[in-house]
N, C-alpha and C positions, 0 to 999 in steps of 0.2 A: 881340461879341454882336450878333446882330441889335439893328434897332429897333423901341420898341414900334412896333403897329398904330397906324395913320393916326388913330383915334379915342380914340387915349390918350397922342399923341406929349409933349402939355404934363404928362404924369402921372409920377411917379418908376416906375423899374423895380419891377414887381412881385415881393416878395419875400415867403417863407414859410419858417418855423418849422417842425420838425414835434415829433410823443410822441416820446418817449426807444424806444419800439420801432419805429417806422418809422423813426425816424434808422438806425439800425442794419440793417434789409433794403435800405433804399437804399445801404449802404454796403456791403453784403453784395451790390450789383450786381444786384439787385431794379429791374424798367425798371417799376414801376408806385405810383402815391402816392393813395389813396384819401380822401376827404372827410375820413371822421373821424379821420385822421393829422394833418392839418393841424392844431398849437396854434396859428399867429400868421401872421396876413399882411396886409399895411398898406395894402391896399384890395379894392376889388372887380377882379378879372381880367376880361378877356373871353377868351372860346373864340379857341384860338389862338397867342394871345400866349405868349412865354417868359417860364416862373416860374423865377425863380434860388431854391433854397434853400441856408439856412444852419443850418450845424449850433449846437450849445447854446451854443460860445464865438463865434457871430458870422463862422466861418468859411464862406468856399464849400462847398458839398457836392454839388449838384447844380446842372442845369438840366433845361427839359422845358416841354411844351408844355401847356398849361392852357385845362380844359375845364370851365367852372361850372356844366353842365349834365348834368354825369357825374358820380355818384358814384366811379368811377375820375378823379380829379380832374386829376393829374398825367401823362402819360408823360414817364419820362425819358429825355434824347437823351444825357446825357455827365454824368459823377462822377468826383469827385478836384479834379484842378486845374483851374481857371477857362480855359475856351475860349471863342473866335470862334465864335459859331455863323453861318456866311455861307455863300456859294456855295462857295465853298474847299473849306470845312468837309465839305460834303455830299459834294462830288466828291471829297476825299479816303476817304469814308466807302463812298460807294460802291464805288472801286476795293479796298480793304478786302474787302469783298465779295464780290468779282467773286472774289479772289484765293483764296477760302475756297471756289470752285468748281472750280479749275483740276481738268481732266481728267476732268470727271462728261459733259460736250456732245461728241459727234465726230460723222465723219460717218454715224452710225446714231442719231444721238439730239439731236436737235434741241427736243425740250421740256423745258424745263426754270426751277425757279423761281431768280431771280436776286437776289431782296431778299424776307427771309423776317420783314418787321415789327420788333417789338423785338427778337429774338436779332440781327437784324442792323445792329441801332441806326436803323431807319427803323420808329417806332412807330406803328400804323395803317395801313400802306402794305407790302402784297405787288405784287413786279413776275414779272409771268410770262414767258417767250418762248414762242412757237408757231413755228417757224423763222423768215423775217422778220417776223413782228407781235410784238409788246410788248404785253401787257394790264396795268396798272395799276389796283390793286383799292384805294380809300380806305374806311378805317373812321372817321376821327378827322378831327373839322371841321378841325382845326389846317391840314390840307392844299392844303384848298379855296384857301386866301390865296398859299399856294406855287405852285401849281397851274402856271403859266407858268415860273416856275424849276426846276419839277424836270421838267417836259416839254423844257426845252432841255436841261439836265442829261444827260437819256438819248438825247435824239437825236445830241447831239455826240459819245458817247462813245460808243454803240451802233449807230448809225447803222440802227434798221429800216424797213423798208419802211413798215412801217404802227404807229400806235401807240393803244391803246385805251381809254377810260375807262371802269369800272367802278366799281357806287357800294354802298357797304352799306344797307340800307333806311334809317338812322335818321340818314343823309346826303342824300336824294334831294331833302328838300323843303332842304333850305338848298343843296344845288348845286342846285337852280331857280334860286332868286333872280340866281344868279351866269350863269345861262344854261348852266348843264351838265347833260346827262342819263343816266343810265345807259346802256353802250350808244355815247357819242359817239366818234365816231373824232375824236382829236384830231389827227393828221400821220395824210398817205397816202390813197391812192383807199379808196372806198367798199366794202363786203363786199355781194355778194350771199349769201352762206351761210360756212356753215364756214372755216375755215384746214384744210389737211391739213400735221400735221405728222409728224417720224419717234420711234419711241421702240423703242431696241435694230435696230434696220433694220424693223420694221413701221408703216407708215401709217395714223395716226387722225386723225376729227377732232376739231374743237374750235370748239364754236357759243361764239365769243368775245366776240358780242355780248350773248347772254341766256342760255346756260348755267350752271350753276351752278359758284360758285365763279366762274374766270377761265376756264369754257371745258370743264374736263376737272381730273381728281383725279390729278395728278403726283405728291402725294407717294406712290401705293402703286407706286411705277415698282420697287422693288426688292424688293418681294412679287410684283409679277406675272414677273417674271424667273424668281423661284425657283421659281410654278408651272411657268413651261414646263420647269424642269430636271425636275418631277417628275412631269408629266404624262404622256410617253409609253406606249401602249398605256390609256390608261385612260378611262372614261368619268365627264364632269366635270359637277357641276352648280353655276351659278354664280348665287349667290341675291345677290338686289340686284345687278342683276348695271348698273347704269347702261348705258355702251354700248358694252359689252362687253371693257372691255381686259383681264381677266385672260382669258375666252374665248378672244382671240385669241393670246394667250402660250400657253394651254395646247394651243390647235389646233398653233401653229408648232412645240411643241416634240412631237406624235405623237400628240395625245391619240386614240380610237377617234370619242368626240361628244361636243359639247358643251350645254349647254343652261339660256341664258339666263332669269333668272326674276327680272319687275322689273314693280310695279303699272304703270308708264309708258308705253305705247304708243310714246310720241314715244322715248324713250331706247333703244328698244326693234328702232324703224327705225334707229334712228340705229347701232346693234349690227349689222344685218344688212348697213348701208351700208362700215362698217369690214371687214367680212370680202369684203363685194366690191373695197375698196380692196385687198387684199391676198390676191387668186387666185391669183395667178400663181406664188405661194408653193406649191410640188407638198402641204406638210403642212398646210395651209391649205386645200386645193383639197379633199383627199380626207379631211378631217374633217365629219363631220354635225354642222350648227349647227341646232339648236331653239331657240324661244323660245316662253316663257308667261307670259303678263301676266297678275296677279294680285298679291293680298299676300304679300312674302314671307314673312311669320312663320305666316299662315294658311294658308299652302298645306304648307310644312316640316310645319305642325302635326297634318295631317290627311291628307296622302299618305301610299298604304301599299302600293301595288301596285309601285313601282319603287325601285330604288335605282344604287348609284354609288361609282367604284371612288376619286374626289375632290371633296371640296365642299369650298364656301367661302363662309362667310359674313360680307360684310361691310353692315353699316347702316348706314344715316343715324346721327346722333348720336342718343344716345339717351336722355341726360343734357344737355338744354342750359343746367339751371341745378342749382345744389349739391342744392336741396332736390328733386329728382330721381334721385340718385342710390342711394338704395338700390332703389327702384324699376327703375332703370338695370339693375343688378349681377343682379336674379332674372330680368329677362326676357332679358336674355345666360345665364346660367344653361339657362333654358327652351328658347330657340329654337337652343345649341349640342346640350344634349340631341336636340332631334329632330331638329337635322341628322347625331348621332351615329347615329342609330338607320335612316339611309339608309342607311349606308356596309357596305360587302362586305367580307371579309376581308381584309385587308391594304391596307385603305382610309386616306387620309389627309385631315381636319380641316384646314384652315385658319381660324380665327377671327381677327377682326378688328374691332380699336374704335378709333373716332374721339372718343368722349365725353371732354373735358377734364376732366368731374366726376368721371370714375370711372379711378383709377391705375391705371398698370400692376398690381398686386400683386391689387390687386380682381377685377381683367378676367381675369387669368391665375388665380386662384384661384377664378372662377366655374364657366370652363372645365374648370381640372380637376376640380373636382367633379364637374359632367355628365360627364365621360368615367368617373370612379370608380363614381358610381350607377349606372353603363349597366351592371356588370358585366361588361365586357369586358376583356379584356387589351390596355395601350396602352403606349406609350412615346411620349416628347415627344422630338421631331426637333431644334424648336429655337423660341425666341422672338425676334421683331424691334419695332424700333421707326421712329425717324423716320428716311429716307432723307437724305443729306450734304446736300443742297439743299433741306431742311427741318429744320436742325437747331433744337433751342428750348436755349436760352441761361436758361429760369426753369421752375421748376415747371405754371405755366398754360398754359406751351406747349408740353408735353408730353401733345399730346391721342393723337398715332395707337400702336396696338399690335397685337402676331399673334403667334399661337401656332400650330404645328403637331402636328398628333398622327396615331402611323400604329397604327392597331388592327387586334388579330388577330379 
């Protein structure tokens, strides 16, 4: 077992008790222990430190990292029998991992995420690749104190060119104090711009340093695949369209045009920048790329002169928190309705939700409604969720979903 922090070494290990129902989702392989779970624990923690708990007879049940300033109080690293949590531990953890990727990276597909948080027993910590850089994204203080060990960690094992820190907002002011900034290049020369990486043999970038997320949204890498299978001859519009990776799937794979539609100016160049990365591409070259910055729910809403033989609409979250959710569920509802009411005959729907608060079952039972109300004849192609290298291991991390639908 690690040792406590520096500032609690004279302290006994921190231990906790939980309710008779959280003992049981923790054992049920639940990586998450919330404040009011906690019945008993024989001091005060600091952020950071591992909390061992015990179950009602006194037994190990868990450990994890503890956080007194979260109501998510616990993440847990390991359940069942009693472990080393050391360096060992981590690198044995990681390659784990790694192991749970084999064959998703070749040489046409160079982005890809490598530690996907708690499903892959690294709670708070996504690790991304962009061909040689590494982007490492912290949500959970616990990390911060690590910080030099799990940067050797991936250097020795991964060896990248470059390696990057990433910070979640409600991390930034305590990695100050430590002298980290979002942004820091921790190993490797300095960035003037982008990384270009590969995904499927097409070239994007990826602003690694202040982009969203680590750069670029990897997990819809196996939704925008199945655009380009179904794009050919067709004209697409691609709403929230970030910087433009389903665009460019659906140009490679014949589309007629396409046509980016994202408030972001900046996301916007950044779209027309990727379709220059990849000219040379003859299906690429000879597809019409448009872009209209604007809202996309306001403009779906109120456009009436054009239409399109593929759309797709994916959003920002839209549910960031539970009490959100119904909310979440009518305006998916509303903005798949008038992207139904674009489409041409024999047109195909892609919808796509990112929102944790709203299930699959919800997201797809919105959608099909709008497709019902529209009075059209439709049939569902098929539904997807999280791609291999974003697998979720618990309910809360089961945020992304898609549904296809082709109307007559």
């Amino acid at each position: 077992m690690e040792a406590p922090p520096d500032n609690s070494r004279t302290l006994p290990r921190l231990k906790l008790t939980l309710r008779p129902t959280a003992e049981s989702v923790v054992r049920s392989g639940h990586p998450w222990v919330y404040s009011e779970s906690i019945r008993e624990q024989n001091r005060e923690g600091a952020a950071g430190e591992l909390a061992v708990i015990y179950d009602r007879r006194d037994k190990f049940l868990a450990v994890g990292f503890y956080d007194p300033d979260s109501p998510l109080r616990v993440r847990i690293l390991h359940a069942g029998k009693p472990a080393t949590i050391d360096e060992a531990w981590w690198r044995t953890s990681l390659e784990a991992a790694l192991a749970r990727r084999e064959g998703i990276a070749d040489a046409r597909t160079n982005g890809i995420r490598l530690l996907n948080g708690e499903s892959d027993g690294w709670p708070g910590l996504v690790l991304d690749r962009y061909d040689t850089t590494l982007v490492v994204k912290l949500y959970s203080p616990a990390w911060l104190e690590r910080l030099e060990m799990v940067k050797e960690i991936f250097l020795d094992r991964l060896g990248p060119e470059r390696l990057v820190l990433r910070l979640s907002r409600n991390l930034e002011e305590k990695a100050g104090e430590s002298g980290h900034a979002d942004g820091t290049i921790l190993h490797g020369p300095p960035l003037e711009g982008p990384v270009v990486f590969l995904e499927g043999g097409l070239r994007f970038e990826a602003d690694v340093l202040k982009g969203q997320k680590t750069g670029f949204f990897l997990d819809q890498r196996e939704n925008r695949r199945r655009i380009g299978q179904l794009a050919k001859g067709r004209d697409v519009l691609n709403a929230f369209s970030f910087t433009g990776g389903f665009s460019l799937h659906a140009a490679r794979g014949g589309s007629n045009s396409v046509t980016d539609l994202d408030l972001s100016a900046h996301a916007l160049e950044a779209a027309v920048r990727n379709f220059s990365l990849n000219r040379e591409d003859p299906q690429v070259a000879a597809c019409r790329h448009l872009t209209v910055q604007d809202d996309a729910f306001a403009w779906i809403d109120h456009i009436r002169d054009v239409s399109y033989d593929l759309v797709i609409t994916d959003p920002p979250s839209l549910a960031k928190r539970e009490v959100e959710r119904n909310r979440a569920i009518q305006a998916y509802g509303r903005l798949n309705a008038n992207a139904i009411r674009l489409l041409r005959g024999g047109g195909i729907l892609l919808a796509a939700s990112c929102s944790a608060h709203v299930s699959a079952d919800e997201f797809f039972g919105a959608v099909r409604q709008a497709a019902r109300q529209s009075g059209r004849r439709f049939e569902e192609i098929e539904t997807t969720q999280h791609a291999p290298d974003h697998h979720a291991t618990f309910p809360e991390g089961e945020y992304l979903k898609g549904i296809y639908l082709r109307f007559d």
